[in-house]
N, CA, C and O atoms as CSV, one atom per row, in Angstrom:
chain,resi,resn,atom,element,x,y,z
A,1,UNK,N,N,82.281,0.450,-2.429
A,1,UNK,CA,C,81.884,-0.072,-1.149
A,1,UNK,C,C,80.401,0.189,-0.904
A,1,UNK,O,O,79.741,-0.807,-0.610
A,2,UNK,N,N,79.814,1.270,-0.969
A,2,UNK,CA,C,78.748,1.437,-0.994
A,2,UNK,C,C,77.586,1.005,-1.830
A,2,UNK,O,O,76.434,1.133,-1.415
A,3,UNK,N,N,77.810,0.594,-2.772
A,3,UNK,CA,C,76.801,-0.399,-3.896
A,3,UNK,C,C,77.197,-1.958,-3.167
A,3,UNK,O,O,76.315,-2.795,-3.358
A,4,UNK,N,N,78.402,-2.450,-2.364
A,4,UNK,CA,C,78.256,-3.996,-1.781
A,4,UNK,C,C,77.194,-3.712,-0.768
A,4,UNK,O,O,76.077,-4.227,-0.824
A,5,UNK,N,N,77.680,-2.656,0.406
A,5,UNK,CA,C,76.499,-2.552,1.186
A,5,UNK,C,C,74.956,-2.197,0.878
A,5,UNK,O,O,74.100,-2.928,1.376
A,6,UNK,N,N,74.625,-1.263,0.191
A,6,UNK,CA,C,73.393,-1.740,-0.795
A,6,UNK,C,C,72.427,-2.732,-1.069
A,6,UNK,O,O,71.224,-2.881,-0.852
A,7,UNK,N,N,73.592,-3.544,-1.770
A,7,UNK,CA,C,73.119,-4.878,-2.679
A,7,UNK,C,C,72.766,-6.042,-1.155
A,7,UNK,O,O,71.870,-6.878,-1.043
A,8,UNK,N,N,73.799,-5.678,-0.219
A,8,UNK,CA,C,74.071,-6.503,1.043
A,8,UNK,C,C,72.125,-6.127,1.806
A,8,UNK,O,O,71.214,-6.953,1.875
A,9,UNK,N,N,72.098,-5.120,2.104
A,9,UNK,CA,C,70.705,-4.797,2.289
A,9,UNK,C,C,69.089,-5.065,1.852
A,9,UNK,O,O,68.068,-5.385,2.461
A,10,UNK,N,N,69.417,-4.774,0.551
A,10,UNK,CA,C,68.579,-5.598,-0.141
A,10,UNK,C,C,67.976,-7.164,0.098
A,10,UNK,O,O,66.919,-7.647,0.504
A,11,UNK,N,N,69.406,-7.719,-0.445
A,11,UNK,CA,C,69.443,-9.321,-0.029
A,11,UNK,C,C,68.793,-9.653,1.204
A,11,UNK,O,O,68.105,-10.674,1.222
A,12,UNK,N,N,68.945,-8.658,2.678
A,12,UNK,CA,C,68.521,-8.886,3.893
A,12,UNK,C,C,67.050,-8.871,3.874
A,12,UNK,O,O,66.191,-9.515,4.477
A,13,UNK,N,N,67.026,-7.822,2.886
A,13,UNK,CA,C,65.196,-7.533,2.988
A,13,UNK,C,C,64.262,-8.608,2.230
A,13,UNK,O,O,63.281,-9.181,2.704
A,14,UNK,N,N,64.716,-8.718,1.149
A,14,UNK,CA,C,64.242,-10.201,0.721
A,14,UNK,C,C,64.316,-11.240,1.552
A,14,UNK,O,O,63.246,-11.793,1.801
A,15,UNK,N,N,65.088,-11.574,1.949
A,15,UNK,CA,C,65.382,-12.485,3.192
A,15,UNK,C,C,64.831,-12.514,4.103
A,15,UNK,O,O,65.048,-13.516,4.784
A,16,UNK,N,N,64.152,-11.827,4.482
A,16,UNK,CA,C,63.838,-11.411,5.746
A,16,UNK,C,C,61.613,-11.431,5.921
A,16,UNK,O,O,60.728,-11.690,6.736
A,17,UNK,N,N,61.852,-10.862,4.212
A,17,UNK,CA,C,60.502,-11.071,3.464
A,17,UNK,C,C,59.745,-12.456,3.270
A,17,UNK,O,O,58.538,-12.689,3.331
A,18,UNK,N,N,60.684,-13.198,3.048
A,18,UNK,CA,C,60.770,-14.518,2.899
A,18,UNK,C,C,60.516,-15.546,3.767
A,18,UNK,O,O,59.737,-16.478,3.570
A,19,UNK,N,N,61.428,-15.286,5.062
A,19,UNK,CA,C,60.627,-16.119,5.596
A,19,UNK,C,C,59.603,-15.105,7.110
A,19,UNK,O,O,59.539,-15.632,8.221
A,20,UNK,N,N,59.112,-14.085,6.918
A,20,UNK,CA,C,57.886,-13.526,7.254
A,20,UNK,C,C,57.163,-14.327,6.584
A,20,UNK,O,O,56.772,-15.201,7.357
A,21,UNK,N,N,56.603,-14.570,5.086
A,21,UNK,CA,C,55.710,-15.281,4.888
A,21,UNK,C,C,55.743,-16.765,4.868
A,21,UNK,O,O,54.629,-17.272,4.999
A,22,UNK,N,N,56.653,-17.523,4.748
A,22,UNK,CA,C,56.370,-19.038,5.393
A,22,UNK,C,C,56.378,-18.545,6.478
A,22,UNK,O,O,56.428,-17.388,6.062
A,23,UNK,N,N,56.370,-18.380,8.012
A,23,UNK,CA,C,56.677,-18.696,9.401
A,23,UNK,C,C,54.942,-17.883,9.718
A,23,UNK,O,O,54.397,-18.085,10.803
A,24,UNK,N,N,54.101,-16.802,8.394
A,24,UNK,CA,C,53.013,-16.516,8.456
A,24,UNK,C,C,52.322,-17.403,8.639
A,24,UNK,O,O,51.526,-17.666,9.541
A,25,UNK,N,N,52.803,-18.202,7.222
A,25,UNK,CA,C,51.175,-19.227,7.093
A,25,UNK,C,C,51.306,-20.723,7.975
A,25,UNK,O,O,50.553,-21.697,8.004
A,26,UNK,N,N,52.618,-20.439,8.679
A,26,UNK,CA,C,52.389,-21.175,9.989
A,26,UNK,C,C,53.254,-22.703,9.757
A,26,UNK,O,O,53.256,-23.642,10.553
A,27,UNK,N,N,54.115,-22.622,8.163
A,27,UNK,CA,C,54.904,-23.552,8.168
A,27,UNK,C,C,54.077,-24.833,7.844
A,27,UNK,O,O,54.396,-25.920,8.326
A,28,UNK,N,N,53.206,-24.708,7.171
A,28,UNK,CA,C,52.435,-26.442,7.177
A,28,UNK,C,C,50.940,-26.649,8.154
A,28,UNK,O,O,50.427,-25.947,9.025
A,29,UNK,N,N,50.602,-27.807,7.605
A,29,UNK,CA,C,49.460,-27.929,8.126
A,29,UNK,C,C,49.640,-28.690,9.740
A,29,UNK,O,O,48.994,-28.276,10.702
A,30,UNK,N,N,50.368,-29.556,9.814
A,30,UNK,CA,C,51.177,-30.204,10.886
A,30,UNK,C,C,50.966,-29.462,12.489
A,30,UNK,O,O,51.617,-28.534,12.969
A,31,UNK,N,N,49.913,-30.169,13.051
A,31,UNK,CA,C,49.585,-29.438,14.242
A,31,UNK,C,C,48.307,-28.555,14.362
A,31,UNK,O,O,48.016,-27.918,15.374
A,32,UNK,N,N,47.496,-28.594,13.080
A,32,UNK,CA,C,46.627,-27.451,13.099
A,32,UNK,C,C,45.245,-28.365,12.764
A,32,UNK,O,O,45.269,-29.533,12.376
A,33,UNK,N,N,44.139,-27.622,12.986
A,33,UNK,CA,C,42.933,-28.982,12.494
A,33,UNK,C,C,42.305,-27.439,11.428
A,33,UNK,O,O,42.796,-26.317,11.300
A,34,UNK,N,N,41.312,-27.938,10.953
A,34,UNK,CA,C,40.841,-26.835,9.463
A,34,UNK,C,C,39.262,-27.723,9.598
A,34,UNK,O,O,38.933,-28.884,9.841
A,35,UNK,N,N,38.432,-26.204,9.234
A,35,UNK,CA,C,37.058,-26.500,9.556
A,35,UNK,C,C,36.277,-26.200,8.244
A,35,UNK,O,O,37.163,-25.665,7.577
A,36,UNK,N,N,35.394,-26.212,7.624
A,36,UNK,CA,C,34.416,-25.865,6.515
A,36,UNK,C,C,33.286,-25.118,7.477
A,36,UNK,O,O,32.805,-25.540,8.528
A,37,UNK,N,N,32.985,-23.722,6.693
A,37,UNK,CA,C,31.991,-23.142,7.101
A,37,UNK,C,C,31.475,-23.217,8.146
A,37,UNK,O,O,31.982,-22.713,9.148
A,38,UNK,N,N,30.097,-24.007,8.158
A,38,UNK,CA,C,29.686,-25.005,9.077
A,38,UNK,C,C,30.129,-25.794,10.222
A,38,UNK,O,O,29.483,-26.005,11.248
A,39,UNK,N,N,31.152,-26.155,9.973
A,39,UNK,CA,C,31.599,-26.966,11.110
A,39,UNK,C,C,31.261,-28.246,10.895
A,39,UNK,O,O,31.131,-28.895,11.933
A,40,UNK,N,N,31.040,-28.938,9.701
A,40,UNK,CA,C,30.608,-30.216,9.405
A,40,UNK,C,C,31.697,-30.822,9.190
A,40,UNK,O,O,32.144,-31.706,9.921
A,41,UNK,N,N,32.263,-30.369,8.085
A,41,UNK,CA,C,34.158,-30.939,8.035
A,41,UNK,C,C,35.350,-30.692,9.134
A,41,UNK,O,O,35.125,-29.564,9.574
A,42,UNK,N,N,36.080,-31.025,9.541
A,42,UNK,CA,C,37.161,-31.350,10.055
A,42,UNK,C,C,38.116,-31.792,10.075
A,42,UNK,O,O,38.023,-32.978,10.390
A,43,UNK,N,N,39.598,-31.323,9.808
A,43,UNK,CA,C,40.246,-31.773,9.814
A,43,UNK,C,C,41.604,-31.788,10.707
A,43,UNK,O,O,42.303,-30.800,10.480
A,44,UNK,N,N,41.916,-32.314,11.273
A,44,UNK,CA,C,43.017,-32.506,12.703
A,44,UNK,C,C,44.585,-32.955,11.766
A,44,UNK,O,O,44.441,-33.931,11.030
A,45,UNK,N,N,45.293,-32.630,11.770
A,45,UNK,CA,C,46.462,-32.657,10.927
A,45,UNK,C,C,47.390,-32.964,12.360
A,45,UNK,O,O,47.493,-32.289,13.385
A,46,UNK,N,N,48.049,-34.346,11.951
A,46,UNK,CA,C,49.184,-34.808,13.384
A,46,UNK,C,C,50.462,-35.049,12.849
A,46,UNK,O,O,50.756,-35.430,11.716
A,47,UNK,N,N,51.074,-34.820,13.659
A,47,UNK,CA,C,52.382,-35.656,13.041
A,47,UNK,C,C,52.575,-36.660,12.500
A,47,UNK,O,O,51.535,-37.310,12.603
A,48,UNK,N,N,53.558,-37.399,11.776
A,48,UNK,CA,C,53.999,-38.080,11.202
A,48,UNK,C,C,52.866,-38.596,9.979
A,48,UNK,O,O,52.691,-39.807,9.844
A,49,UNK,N,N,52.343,-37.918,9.370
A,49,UNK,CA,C,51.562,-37.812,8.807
A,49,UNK,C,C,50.343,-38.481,8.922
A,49,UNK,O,O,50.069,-39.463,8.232
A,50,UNK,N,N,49.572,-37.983,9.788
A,50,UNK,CA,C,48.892,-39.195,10.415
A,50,UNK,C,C,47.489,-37.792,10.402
A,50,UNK,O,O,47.905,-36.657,10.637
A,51,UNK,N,N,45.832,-37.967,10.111
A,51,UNK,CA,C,45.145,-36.615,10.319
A,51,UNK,C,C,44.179,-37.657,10.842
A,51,UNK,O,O,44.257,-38.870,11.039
A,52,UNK,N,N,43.311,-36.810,10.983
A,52,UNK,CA,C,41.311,-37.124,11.662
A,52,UNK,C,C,40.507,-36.755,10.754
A,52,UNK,O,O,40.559,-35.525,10.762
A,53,UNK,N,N,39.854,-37.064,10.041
A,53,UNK,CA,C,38.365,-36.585,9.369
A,53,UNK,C,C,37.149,-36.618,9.641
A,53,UNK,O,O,36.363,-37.566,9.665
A,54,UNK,N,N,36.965,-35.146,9.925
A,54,UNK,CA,C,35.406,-35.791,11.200
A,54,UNK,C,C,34.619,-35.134,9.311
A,54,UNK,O,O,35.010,-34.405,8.398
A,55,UNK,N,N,33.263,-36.050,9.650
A,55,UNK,CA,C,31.907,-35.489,8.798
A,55,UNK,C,C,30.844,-35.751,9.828
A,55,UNK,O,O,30.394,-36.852,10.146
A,56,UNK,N,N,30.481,-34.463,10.345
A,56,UNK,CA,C,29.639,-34.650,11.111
A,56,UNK,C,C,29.815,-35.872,12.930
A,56,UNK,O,O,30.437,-35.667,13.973
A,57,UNK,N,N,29.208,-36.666,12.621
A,57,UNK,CA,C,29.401,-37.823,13.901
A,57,UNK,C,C,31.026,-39.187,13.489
A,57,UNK,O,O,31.870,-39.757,14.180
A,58,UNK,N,N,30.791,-39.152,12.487
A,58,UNK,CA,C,31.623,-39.753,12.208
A,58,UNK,C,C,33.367,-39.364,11.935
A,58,UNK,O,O,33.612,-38.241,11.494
A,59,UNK,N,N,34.027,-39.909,12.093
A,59,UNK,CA,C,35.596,-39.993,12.019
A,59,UNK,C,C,36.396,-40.780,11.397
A,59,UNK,O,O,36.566,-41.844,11.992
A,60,UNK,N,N,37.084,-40.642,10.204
A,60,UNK,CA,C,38.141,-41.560,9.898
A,60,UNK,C,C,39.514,-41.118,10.394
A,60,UNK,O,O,39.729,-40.012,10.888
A,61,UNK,N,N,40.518,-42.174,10.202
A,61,UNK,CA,C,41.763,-42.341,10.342
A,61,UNK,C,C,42.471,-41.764,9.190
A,61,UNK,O,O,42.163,-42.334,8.143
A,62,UNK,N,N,43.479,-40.639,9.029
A,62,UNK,CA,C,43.721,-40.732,7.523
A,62,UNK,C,C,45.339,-40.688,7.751
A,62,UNK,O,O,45.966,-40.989,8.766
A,63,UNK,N,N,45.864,-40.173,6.368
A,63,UNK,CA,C,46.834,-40.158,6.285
A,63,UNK,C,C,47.420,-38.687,5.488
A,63,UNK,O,O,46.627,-38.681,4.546
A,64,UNK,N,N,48.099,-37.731,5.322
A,64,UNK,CA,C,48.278,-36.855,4.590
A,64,UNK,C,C,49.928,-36.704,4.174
A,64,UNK,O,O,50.880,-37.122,4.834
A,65,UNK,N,N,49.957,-36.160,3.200
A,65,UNK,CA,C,51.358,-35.316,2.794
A,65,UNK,C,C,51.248,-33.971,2.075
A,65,UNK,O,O,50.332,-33.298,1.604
A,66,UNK,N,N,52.463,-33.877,2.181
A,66,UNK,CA,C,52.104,-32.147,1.821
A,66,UNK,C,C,53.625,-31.389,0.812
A,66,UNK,O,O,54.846,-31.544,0.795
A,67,UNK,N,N,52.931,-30.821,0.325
A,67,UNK,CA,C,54.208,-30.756,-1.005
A,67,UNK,C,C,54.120,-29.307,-0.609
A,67,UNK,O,O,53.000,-29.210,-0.107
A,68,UNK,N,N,54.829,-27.877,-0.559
A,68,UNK,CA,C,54.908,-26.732,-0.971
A,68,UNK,C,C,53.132,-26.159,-0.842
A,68,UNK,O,O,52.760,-26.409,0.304
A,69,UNK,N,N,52.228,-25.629,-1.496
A,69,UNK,CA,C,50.985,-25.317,-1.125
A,69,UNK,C,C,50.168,-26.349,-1.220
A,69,UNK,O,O,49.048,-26.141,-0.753
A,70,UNK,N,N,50.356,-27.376,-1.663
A,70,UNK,CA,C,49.417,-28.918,-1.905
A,70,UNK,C,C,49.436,-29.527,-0.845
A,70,UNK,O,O,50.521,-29.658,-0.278
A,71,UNK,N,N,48.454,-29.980,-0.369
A,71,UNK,CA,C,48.076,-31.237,1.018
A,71,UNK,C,C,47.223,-31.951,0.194
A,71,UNK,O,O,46.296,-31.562,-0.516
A,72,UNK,N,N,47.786,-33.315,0.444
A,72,UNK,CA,C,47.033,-34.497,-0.077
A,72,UNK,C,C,46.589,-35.217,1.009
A,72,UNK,O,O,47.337,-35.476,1.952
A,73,UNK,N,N,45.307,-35.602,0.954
A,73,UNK,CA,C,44.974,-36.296,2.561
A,73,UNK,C,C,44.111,-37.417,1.712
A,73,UNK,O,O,43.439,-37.146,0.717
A,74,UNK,N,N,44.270,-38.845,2.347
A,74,UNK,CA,C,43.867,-40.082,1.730
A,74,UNK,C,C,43.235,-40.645,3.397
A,74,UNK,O,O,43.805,-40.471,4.474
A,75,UNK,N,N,42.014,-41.289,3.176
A,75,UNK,CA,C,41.434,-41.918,3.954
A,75,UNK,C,C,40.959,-43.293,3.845
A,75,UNK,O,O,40.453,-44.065,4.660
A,76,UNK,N,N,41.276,-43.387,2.556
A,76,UNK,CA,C,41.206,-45.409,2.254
A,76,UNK,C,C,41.270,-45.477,0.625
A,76,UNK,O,O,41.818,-44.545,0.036
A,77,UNK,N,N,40.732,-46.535,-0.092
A,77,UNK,CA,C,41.121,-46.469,-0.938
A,77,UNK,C,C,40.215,-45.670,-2.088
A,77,UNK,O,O,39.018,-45.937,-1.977
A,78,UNK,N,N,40.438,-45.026,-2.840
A,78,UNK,CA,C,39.436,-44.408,-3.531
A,78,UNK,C,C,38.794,-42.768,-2.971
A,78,UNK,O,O,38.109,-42.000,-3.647
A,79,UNK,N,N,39.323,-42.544,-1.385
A,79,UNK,CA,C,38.871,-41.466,-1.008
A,79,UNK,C,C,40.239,-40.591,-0.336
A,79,UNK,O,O,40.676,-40.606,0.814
A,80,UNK,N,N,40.855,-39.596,-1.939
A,80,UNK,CA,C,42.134,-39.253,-1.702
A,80,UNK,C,C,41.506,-37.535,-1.858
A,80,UNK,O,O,40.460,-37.541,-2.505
A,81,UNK,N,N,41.804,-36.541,-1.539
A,81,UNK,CA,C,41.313,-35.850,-1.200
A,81,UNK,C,C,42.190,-34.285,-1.483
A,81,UNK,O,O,42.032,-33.554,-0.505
A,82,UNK,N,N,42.980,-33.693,-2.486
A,82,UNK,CA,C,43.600,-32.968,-2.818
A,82,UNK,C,C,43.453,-31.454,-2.574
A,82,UNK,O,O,42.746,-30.771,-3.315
A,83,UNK,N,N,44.041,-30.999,-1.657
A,83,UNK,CA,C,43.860,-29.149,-1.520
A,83,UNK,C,C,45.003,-28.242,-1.964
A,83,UNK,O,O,46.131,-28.634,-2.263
A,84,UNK,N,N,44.568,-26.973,-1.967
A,84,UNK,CA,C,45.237,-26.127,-2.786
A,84,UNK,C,C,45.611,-25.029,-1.156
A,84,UNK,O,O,44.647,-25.156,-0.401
A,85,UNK,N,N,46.366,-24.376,-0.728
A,85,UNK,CA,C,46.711,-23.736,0.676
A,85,UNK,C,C,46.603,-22.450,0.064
A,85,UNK,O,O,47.655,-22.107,-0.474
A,86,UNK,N,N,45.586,-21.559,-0.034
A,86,UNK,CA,C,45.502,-19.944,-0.081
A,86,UNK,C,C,46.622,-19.415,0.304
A,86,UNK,O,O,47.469,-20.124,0.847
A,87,UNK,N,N,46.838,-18.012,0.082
A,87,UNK,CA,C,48.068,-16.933,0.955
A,87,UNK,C,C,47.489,-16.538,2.303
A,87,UNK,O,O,48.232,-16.197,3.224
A,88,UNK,N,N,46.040,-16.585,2.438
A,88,UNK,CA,C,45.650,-16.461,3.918
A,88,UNK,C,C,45.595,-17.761,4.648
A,88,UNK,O,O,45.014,-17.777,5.733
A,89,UNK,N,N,46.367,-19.331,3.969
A,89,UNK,CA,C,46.312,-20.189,5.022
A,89,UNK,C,C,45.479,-20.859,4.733
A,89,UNK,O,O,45.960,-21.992,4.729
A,90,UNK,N,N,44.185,-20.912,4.395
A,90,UNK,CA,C,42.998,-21.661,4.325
A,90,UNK,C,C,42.910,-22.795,3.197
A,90,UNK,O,O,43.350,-22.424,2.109
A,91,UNK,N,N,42.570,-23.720,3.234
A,91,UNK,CA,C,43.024,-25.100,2.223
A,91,UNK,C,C,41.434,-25.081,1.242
A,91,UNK,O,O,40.342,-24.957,1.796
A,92,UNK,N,N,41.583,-25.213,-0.097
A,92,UNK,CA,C,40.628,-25.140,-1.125
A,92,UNK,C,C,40.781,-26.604,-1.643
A,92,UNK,O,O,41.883,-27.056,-1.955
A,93,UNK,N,N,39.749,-27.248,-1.711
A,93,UNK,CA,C,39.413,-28.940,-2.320
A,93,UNK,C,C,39.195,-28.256,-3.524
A,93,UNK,O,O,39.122,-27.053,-3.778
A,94,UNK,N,N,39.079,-29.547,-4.408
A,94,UNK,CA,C,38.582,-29.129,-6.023
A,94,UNK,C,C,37.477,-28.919,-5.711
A,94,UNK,O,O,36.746,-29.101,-4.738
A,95,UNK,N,N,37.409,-28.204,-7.366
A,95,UNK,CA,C,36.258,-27.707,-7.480
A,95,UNK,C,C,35.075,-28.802,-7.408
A,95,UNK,O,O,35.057,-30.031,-7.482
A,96,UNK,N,N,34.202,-27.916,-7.251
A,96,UNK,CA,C,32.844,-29.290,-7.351
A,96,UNK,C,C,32.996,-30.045,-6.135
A,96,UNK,O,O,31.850,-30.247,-5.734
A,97,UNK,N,N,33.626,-30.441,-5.531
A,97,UNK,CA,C,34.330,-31.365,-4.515
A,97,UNK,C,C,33.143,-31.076,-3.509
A,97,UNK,O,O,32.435,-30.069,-3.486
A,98,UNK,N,N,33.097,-31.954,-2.856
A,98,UNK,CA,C,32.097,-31.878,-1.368
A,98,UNK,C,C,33.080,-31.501,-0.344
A,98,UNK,O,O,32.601,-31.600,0.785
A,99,UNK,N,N,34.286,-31.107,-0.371
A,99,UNK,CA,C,34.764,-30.529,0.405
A,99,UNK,C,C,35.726,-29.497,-0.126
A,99,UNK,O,O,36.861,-29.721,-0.547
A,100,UNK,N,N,35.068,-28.255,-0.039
A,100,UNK,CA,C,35.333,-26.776,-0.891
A,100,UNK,C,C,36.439,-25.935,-0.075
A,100,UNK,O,O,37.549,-26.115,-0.578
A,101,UNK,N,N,36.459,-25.230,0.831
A,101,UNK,CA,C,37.290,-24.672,1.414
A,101,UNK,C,C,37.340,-24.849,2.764
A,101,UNK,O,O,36.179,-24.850,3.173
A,102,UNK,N,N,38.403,-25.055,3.991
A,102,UNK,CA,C,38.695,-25.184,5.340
A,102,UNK,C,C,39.461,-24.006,5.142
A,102,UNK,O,O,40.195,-23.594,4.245
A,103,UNK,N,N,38.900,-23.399,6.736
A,103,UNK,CA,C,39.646,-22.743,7.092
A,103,UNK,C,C,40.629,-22.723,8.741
A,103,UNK,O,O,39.855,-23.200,9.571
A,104,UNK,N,N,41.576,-22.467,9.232
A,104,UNK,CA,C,42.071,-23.108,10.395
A,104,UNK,C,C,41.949,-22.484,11.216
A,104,UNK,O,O,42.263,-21.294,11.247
A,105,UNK,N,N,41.261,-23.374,12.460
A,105,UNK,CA,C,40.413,-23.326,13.573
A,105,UNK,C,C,40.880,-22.724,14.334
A,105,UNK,O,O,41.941,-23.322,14.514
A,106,UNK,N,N,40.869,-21.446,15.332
A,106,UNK,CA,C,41.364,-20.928,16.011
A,106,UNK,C,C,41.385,-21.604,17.638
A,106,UNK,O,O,41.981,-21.019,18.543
């Protein structure tokens, strides 16, 4: 009996571990906007997959999805835009990329 309750404990703590860190990093980008350094990039993340891309004065319309730590955000054709979601939350573009790391806007 005492090794079920045990094993039963365990399981809780993993469990419990588990989703502490999704419900951390806030469950998705969905609802949150993400800034670069500067404040030149922007990004507004809406429902139904629907975002904002500010550069500076300007704004597009975009579109995003989001797999597990990947957000893909597309703004027309040819300008698709792939990030990587850190453990602290913050979204990394490729490398080289003109858009390097966001972090989310308080």
């Amino acid at each position: 009996m005492k090794n079920n309750f045990m094993g039963s404990k365990l399981l809780l703590v993993l469990a419990m571990g588990s989703l502490t860190s999704t419900v951390g990093c806030g469950g998705g980008v969905k609802g949150n906007t993400y800034v670069d350094n500067g404040n030149v990039v922007q990004i507004e993340f809406k429902s139904g997959g629907k975002a904002y891309m500010s550069m500076g004065p300007m704004t597009n319309t975009c579109t995003y999805t989001e797999s597990g730590k990947n957000v893909t955000v597309n703004c027309g054709p040819g300008e698709t835009l792939a990030f990587t979601m850190d453990e602290d939350g913050a979204l990394n573009g490729p490398p080289g990329g003109m858009v390097s790391r966001l972090t989310k806007k308080k």
